[in-house]
Structure formats: structure tokens, C-alpha cells
C-alpha positions as CSV (number, residue, x, y, z in Angstrom):
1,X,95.0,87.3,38.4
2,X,93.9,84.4,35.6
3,X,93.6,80.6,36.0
4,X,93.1,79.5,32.8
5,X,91.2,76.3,31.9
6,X,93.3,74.3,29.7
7,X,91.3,70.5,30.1
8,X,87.6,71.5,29.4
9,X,85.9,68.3,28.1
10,X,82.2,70.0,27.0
11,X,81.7,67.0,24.9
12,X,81.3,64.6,28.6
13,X,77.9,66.7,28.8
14,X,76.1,66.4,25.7
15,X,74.6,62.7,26.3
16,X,72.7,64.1,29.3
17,X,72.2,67.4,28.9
18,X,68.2,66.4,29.2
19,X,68.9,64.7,32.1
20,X,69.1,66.6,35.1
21,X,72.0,65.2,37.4
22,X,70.6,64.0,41.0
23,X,72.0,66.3,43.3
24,X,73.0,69.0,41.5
25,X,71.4,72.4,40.1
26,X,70.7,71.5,36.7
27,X,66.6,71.2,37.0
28,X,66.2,74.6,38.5
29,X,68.8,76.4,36.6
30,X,67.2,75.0,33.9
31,X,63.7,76.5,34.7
32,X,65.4,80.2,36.4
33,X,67.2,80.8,33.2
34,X,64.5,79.3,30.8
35,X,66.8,76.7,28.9
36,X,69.6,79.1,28.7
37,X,71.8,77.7,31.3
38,X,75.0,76.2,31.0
39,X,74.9,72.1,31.3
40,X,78.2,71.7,30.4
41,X,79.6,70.9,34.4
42,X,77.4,72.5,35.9
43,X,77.8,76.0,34.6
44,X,78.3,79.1,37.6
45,X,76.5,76.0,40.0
46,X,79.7,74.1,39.1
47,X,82.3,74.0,42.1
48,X,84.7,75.6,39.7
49,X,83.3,79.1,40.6
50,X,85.2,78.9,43.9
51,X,88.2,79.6,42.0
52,X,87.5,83.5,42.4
53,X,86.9,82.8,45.9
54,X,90.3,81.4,46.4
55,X,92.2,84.3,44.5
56,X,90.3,86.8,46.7
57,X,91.0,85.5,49.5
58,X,94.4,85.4,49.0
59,X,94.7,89.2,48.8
60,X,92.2,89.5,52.3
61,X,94.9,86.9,53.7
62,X,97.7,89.0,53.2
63,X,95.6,92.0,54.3
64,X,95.0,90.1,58.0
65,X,98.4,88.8,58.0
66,X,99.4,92.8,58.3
67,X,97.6,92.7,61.4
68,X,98.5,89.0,62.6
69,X,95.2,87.7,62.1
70,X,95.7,84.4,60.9
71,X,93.1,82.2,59.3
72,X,93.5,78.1,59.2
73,X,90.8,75.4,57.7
74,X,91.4,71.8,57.8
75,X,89.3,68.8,57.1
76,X,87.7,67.5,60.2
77,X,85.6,64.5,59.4
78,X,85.3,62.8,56.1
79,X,82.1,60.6,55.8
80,X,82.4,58.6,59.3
81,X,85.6,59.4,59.9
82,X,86.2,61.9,62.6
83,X,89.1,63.9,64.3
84,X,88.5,62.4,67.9
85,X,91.6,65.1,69.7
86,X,92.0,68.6,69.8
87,X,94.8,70.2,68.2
88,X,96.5,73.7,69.0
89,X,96.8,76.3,66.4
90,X,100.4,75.3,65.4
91,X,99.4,71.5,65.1
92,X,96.9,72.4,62.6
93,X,99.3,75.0,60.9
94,X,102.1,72.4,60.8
95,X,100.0,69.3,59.9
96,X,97.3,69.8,57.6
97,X,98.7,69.7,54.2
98,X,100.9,66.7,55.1
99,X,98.0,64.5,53.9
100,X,96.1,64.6,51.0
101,X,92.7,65.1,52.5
102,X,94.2,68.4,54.5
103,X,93.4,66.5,58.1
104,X,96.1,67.6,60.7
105,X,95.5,64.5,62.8
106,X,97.9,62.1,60.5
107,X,96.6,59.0,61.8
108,X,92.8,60.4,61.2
109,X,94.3,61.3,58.2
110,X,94.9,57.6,56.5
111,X,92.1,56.7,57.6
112,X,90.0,59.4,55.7
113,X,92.1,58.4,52.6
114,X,91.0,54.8,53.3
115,X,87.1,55.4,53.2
116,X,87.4,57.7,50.0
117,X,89.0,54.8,48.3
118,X,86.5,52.2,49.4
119,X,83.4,55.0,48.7
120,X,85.0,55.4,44.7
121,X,85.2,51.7,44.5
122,X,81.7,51.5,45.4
123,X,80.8,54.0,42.6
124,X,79.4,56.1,45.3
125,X,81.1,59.5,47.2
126,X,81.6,61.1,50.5
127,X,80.9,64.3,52.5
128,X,82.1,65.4,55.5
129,X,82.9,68.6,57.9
130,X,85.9,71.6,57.2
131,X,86.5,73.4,60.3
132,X,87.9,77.3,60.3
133,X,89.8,79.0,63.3
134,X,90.6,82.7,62.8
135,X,93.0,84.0,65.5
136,X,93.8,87.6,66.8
137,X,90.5,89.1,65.6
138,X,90.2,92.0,67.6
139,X,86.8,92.8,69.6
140,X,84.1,94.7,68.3
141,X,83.9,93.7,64.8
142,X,80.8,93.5,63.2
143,X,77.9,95.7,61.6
144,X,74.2,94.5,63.0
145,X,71.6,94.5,62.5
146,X,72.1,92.7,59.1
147,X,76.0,92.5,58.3
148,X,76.8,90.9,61.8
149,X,80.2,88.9,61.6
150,X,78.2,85.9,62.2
151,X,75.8,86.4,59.7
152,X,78.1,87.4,56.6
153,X,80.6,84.4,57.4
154,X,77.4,82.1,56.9
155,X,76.1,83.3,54.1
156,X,79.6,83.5,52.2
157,X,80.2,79.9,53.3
158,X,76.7,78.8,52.3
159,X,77.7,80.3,48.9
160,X,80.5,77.8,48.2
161,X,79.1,75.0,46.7
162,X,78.3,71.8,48.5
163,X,77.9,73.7,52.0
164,X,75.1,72.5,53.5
165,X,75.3,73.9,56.8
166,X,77.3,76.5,59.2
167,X,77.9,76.4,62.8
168,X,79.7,78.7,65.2
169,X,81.7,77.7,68.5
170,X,79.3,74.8,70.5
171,X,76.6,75.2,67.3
172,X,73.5,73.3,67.6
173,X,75.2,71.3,70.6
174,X,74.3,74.8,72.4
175,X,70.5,73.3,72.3
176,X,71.5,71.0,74.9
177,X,73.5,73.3,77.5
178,X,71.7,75.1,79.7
179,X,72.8,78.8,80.5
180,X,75.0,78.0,83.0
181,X,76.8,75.6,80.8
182,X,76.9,77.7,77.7
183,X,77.9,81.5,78.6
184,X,81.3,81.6,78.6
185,X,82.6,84.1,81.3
186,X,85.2,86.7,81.3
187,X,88.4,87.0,83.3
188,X,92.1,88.9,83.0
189,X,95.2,86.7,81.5
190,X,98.3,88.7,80.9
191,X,96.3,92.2,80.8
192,X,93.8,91.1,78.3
193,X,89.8,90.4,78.7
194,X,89.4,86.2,77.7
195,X,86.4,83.8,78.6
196,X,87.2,80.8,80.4
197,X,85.6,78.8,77.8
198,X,84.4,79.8,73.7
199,X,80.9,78.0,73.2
200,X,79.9,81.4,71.1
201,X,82.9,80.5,68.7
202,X,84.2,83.7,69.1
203,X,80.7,85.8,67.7
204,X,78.5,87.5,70.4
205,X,74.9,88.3,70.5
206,X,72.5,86.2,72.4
207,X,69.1,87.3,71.9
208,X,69.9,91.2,71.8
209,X,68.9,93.2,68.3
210,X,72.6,94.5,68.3
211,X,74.4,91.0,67.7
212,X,77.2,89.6,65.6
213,X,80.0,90.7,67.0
214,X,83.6,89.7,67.4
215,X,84.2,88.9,70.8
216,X,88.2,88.6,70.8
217,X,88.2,85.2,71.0
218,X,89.5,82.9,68.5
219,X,87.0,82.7,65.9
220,X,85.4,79.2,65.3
221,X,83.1,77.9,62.1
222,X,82.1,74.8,61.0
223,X,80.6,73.4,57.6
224,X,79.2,71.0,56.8
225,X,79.6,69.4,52.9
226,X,77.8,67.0,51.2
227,X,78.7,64.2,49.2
228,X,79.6,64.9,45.7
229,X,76.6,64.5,43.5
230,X,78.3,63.0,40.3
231,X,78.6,59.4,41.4
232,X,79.1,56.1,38.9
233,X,76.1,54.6,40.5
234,X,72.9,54.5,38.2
235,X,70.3,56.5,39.5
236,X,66.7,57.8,38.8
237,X,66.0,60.8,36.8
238,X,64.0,62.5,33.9
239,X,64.5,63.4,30.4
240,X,63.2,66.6,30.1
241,X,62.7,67.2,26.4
242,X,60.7,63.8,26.4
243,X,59.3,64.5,29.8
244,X,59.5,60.7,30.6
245,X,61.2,59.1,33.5
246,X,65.0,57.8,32.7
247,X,68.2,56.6,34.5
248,X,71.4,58.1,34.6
249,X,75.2,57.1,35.2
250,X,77.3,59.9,35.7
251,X,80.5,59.7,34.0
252,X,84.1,61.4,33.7
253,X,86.6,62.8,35.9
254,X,85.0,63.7,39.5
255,X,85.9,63.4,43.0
256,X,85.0,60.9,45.1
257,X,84.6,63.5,47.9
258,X,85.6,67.3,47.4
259,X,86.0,67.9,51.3
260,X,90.1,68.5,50.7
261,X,89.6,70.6,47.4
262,X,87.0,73.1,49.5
263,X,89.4,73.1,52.8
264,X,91.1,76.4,51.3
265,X,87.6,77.5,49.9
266,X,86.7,77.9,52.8
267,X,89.5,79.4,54.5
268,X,89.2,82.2,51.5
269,X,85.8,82.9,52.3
270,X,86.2,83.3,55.8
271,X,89.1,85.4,55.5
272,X,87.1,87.7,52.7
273,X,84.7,88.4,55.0
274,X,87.0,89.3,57.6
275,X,89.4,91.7,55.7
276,X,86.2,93.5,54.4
277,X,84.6,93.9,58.6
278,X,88.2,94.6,59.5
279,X,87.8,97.5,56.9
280,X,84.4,98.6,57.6
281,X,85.8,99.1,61.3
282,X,88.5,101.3,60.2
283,X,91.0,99.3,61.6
284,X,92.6,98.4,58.4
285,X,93.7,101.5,56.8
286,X,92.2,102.2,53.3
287,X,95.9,102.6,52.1
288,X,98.7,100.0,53.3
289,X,102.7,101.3,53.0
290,X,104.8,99.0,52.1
291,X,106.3,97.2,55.2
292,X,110.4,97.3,55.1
């Protein structure tokens, strides 16, 4: 696969290439690679990279599909803007790329599109939250002690730039519950083990060595994304071949908020991770026939 980049504008990067961008890599890419790094966007720190990500996980997708395990992101909050309902599986797959900002809640939706606006006119930019629901993982998947489920999920998705933070099932809203309220228990439905409730998100390990496990449940991740860096607003910085203080006012074509763009980002890297555990459990043969 090749995704060729046909509107490269290096020359947008040569009036601050001394002038490390607030909120991006550039100062300690600068000093790891001793000068040798690439300013122009932002080199492999630039959200470009995810590219690969997205043409991978297009081939694990397909691979899961075999098995009906089926992944689905969507935007869930954009700046102050939050979802305020649940939605089932099939609302999210029928919804989310209905709107721009890939929100299956339309009405939720506008109103994300509303604050970007208002955020770009103020020069400035907006973060938000991209949940991920995998469905029909099968129990049992995982390697501990250190390739859990859990554990590779997060660090993929803390590789995608702008993730900031991971959560699984209740997250840190677990810190609150007591036992009681957070252990989801088991009963039969139709033949099959579920838990009345999913606060572990569908990963299961508690305190025990041997954690990170699939527990059959749907499978439920958060992130969380920060603002984009490069915003119009002047801001305080250095120049580093004059090693004085300096200002800088970003300039050129960036997003306002990149929340939408990483929605399937994210979806990829979940799904990578799965295909490759899925794999590593043998339950995905290392050859596939063709399906008539």
C-alpha cells in the first residue's frame, strides 16, 4: 500500500525552524537526534505518521471481521462538549460518519461542529475524548505478565500522537466505587458466561500477577486527546541558535481540533493489537482460505 504526499509545503517551516513550537516535540527531538531532526511538520512526531497505522489496521480489520469481531471508535466529547446518552452498537455503526466530527449522537454532533468553529475563530484549538468498543472478542486473550491485552492496547494508543491518556471500562471513575460497586459478576444468558455489568471494560486482572486478559465482554477504551498544538495565537518561545527568548505565531493549514481525523487512528490501533493477541492465541489460523 502507498499514500503518496502530493501537497508538502516544507517552505511553511523554514521561518521557525529555531523556534521550537509550544506543544509539540520539536525541543527534544531537537536535542535526541542532535540537530538532525526533521522541523519541517513535525518530522516522525508529526500526526502524519498515523497513516501506517490506518493501512495496518485495515488488514487486522479484515482479519477480525473473519471471526466477527468488530471494532467501532467514535468521537465522544470535543472540548466541553459531551455525549450525555448511551448508544447501542448499531447506533454508533450507523451514525458516526453522518457528521463531520465522527459523533453518532447527531444533535451532540452540531454542537461539536459549533465549538470548533468558535475555537478557530479565536485562533486557539480543541481536544477532546475518542471512545473504542471491540465486540465478540472471545475470553482468554492476552499474554501477562508484560503483553496483557490491556497493556499493549495502551501503549499502542499512547503512540498515536496527541493521546494523552487511556482508560478501560469505569477507568479512573473505578477510584470512587467500592468493591461491591465495581466487580462486575457473572451469570448465564442464552448458554453463555456474561457480567451483569462491564466496569473492567472488558480486560481482567485485578491485583493478580497473571492479568490482562479478555474477559468476553465487549471491549471498552477511552482516550483522551489534546488540543492541537499549532494554534494562530502568539505565544512564548525560544530561538535556539540565538538562545534568547522569542514569540511565535504558528502559521498554515492545521486543524482546529484533530479529534475526528484520529477517530479511525484509533480504531486501527486497537484493532492491530487485537488481530496480533488473536494470533498469538492461535485462534486465528496462521493461513486464511479464501471464504466463498
Amino acid at each position: 500500500m502507498t499514500v503518496e504526499n502530493k501537497e508538502a509545503y516544507s517552505s511553511d517551516y523554514e521561518a521557525i525552524k529555531d523556534l521550537p513550537r509550544p506543544g509539540h516535540a520539536d525541543y527534544p527531538a531537537r536535542v535526541k537526534y542532535g540537530g538532525f531532526n526533521d522541523y519541517r511538520g513535525g518530522g516522525r512526531f508529526s500526526g502524519r505518521v498515523t497513516v501506517a497505522l490506518i493501512m495496518a489496521g485495515a488488514v487486522a480489520k479484515k482479519l477480525l471481521s473473519a471471526f466477527d469481531v468488530d471494532v467501532l471508535a467514535y468521537a465522544k466529547a470535543i472540548g466541553k462538549v459531551k455525549m450525555g446518552k448511551s448508544l447501542s452498537p448499531e447506533e454508533i455503526r450507523k451514525h458516526r460518519y453522518k457528521a463531520a466530527v465522527r459523533c453518532p449522537d447527531l444533535a451532540c454532533a452540531e454542537a461539536m461542529e459549533k465549538a470548533i468553529v468558535n475555537a478557530r475563530k479565536e485562533g486557539d484549538s480543541l481536544g477532546g475524548i475518542i471512545a473504542c468498543i471491540a465486540l465478540n472478542v472471545p475470553a482468554g486473550v492476552g499474554e501477562p505478565l508484560f503483553d496483557t491485552l490491556d497493556a499493549d492496547i495502551a501503549k499502542m494508543l499512547l503512540a498515536v500522537p496527541a493521546v494523552k491518556g487511556v482508560e478501560f471500562g469505569a477507568g479512573f471513575a473505578a477510584a470512587e466505587l467500592k468493591g461491591s460497586e465495581n466487580n462486575d459478576t457473572y451469570r448465564m444468558q442464552h448458554g453463555k458466561i456474561v457480567t451483569q455489568t462491564n466496569n473492567a471494560g472488558g480486560i481482567l486482572g485485578g491485583l493478580s500477577i497473571l492479568g490482562g486478559l479478555s474477559s468476553g465482554m465487549p471491549i471498552i477504551v477511552r482516550v483522551a486527546v489534546k488540543p492541537t498544538s499549532s494554534i494562530a495565537k502568539e505565544q512564548h518561545t525560544v530561538n535556539l541558535s540565538k538562545m534568547k527568548d522569542a514569540t511565535i505565531k504558528v502559521t498554515g493549514r492545521h486543524d482546529p481540533c484533530v479529534v475526528p481525523k484520529a477517530v479511525p487512528v484509533v480504531e486501527s490501533a486497537v484493532a492491530i493489537i487485537l488481530a496480533d493477541h488473536v494470533i498469538r492465541a492461535g485462534l486465528i489460523p496462521k493461513v486464511l482460505k479464501e471464504q466463498k
